[in-house]
C-alpha positions as CSV (number, residue, x, y, z in Angstrom):
1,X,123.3,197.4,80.9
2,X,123.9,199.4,77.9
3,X,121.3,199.2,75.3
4,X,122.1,202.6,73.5
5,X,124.5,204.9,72.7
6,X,125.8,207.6,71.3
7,X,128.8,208.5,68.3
8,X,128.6,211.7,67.3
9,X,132.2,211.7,65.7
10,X,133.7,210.0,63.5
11,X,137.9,208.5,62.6
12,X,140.9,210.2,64.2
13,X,138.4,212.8,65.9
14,X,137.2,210.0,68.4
15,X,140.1,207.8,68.9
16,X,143.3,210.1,68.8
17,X,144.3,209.5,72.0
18,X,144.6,205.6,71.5
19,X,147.3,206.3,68.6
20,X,145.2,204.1,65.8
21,X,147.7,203.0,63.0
22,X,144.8,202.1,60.3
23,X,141.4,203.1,59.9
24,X,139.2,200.6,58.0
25,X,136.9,201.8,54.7
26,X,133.4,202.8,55.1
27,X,133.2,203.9,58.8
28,X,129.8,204.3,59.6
29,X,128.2,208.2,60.1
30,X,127.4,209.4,63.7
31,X,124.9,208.6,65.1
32,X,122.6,210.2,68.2
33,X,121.0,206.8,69.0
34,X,122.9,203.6,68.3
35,X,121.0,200.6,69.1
36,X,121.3,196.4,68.8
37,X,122.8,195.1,65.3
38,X,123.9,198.9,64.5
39,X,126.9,199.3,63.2
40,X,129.8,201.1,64.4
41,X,133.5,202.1,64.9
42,X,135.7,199.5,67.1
43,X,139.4,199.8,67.9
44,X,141.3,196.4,67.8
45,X,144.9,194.9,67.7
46,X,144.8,193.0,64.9
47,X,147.5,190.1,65.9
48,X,148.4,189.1,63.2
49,X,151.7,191.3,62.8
50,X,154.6,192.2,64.6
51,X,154.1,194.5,66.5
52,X,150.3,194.0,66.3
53,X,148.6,196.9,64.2
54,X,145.7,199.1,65.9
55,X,142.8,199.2,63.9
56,X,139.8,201.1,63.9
57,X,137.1,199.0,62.0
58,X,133.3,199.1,61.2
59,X,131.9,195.9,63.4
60,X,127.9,195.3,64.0
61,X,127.3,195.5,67.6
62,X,126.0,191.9,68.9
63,X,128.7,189.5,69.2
64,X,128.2,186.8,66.5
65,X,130.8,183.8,67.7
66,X,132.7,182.1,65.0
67,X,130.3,178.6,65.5
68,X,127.1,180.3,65.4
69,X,124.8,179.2,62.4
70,X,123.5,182.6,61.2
71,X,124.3,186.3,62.9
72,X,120.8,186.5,64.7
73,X,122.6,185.3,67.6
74,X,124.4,188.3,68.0
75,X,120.7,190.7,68.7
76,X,120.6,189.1,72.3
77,X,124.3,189.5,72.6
78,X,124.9,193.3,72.8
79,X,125.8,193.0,76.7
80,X,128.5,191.0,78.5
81,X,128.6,190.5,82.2
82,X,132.1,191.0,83.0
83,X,132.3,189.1,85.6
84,X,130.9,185.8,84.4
85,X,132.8,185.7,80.8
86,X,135.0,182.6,81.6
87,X,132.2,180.7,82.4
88,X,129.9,181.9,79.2
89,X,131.0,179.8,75.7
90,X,130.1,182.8,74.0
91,X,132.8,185.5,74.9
92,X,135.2,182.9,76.9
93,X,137.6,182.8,73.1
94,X,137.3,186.1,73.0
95,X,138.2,187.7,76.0
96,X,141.4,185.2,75.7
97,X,142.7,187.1,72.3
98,X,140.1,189.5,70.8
99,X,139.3,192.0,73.2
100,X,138.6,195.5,72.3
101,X,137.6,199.3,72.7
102,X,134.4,200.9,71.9
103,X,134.4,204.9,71.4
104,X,131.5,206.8,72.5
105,X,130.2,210.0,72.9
106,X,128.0,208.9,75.9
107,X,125.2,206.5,76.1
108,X,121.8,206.5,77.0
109,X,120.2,204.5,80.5
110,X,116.7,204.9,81.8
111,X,115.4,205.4,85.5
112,X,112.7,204.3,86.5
113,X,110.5,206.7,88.8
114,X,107.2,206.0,90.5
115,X,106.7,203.6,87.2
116,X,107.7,205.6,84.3
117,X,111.4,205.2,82.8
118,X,113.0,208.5,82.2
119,X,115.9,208.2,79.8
120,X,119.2,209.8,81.1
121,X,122.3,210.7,78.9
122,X,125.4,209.8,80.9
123,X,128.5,211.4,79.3
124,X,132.1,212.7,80.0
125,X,132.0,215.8,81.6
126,X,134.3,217.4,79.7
127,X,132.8,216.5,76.2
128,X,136.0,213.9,75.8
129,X,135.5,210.5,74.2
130,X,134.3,207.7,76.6
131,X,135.7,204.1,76.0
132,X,134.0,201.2,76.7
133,X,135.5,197.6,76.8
134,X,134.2,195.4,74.7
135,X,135.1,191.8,73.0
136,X,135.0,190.9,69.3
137,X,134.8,188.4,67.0
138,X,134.7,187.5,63.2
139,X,132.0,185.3,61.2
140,X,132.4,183.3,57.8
141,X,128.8,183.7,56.0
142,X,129.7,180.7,54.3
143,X,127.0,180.8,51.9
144,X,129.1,183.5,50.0
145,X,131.7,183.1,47.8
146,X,135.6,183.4,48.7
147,X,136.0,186.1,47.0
148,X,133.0,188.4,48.4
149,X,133.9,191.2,51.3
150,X,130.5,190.2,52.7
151,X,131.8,186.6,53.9
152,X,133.4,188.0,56.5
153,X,131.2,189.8,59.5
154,X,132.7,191.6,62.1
155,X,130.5,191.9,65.2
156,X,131.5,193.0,69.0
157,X,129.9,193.3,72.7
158,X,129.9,195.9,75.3
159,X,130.5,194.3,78.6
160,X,129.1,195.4,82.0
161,X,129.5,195.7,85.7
162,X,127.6,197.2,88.9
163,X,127.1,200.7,88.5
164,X,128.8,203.0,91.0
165,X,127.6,206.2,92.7
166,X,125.4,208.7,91.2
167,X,125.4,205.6,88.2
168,X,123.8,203.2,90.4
169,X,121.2,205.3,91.3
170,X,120.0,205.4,87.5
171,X,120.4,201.7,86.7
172,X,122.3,199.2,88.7
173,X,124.6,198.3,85.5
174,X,127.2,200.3,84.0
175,X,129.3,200.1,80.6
176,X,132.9,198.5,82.3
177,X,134.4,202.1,81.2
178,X,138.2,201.9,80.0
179,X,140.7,204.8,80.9
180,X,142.7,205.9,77.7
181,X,146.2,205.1,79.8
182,X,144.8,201.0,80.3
183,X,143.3,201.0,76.5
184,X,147.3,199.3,75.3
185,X,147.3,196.9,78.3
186,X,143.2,195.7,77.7
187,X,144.1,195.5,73.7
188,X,147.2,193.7,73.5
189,X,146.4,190.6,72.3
190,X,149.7,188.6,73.0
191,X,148.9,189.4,77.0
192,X,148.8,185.8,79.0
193,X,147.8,187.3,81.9
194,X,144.0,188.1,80.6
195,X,142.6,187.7,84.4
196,X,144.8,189.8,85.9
197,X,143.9,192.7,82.7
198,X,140.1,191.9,83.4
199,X,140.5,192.2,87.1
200,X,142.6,195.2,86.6
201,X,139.3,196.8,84.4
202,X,137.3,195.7,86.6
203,X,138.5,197.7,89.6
204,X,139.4,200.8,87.2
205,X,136.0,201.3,85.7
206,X,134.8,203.4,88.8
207,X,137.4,205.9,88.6
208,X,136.0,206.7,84.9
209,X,132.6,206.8,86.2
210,X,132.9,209.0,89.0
211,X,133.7,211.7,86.3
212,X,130.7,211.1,84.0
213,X,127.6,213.9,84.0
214,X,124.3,213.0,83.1
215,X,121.0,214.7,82.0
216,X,117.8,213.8,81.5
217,X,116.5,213.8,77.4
218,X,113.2,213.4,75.9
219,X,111.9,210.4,75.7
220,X,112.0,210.2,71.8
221,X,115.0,208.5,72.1
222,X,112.9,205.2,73.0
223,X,112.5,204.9,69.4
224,X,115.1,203.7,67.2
225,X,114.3,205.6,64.1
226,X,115.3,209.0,65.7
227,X,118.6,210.0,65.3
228,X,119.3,213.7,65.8
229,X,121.9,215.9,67.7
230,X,118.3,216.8,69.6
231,X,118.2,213.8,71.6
232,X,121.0,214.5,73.9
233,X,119.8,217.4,74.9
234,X,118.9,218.4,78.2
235,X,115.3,218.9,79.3
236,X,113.2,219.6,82.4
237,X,112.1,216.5,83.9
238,X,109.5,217.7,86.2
């Protein structure tokens, strides 16, 4: 699973390799420990153009489905198994048209040793940005007027898959990890051949994971309300 992460840039600094063609107002600050209903920066085709426009945009991570009565849905939806998404209600509209890419910095899983979970960072080895797959969708609050930019909440999931390697001996989940080159192919939303593009994601995760690094940090981490450069730190787990 992925439970928390990290963003420690912001715009064009994180995403310049996916070639973004609009970045939305009010992208949230960086942040050393991203958690459930946080908000941060997704890239998207947005579909409704010719060609379809890239989009980086300010979505609350929990996927809040178009049906659901209220957004507290979307706390127990931060995760997405990728291999059971046809057959889940929840994501099966979305991984049809609004798929997209999370930018990270690295992200944060915990080990459990002789009883005690010991919280790892996991990160690109080279300090380049790490995509994740995710879905998304939009909400109408309809309790708000027409006219207010709150009606509208846009809200996203991370989805998973068996770990691989030195991963699985961490957790036995991993973030399904996106390579920059697949990022226009898992995007597109005018693609009819969406198992084939999972499959494909499927299969290409490990090759992004087999570059990752990881180090264990303190365990402050644990606790939502720290957020500093500090907590990705390496430190001496013995």
């Amino acid at each position: 699973m992925c439970g928390r992460f990290v963003v420690a840039n912001v715009g064009s600094e994180l995403v310049g390799v996916l070639r973004v063609d609009l970045e939305g107002d009010d992208l949230p600050e960086p942040s050393y420990n991203v958690a459930p209903t946080d908000r941060v920066a997704i890239v998207l085709d947005s579909g409704k153009t010719e060609p379809p426009t890239r989009r980086l945009e300010p979505a609350r991570w929990g996927l809040v489905p178009a049906w659901a009565k209220d957004p507290s849905i979307g706390a127990r939806a931060f995760n997405a198994r990728a291999e059971d998404l046809e057959d889940k209600p929840m994501f099966r509209r979305a991984l049809d048209k609004r798929r997209a890419v999370v930018p990270a910095t690295g992200y944060y899983e915990w080990k459990t040793v002789d009883g005690e979970k010991i919280p790892h960072f996991i990160h690109p080895a080279g300090g380049e940005p790490l995509f994740f797959a995710g879905l998304y969708e939009w909400w109408k609050d309809a309790s708000k007027a027409d006219d207010d930019p709150a009606r509208w909440l846009l809200s996203f999931t991370i989805l998973t898959r068996d770990s691989i390697g030195h991963l699985g001996s961490i957790h036995d989940r991993m973030p399904l990890f996106i390579d920059h080159d697949f990022a226009d192919a898992w995007l597109d939303p005018t693609a009819d051949n969406v198992r084939d593009i999972l499959d494909a994601a499927i299969d290409a995760a490990p090759s992004v994971a087999e570059t990752l690094d990881d180090h264990v940090v303190s365990k402050a981490v644990g606790n939502v309300r720290n957020d500093s450069p500090e907590l990705i730190e390496p430190i001496d787990a013995r």
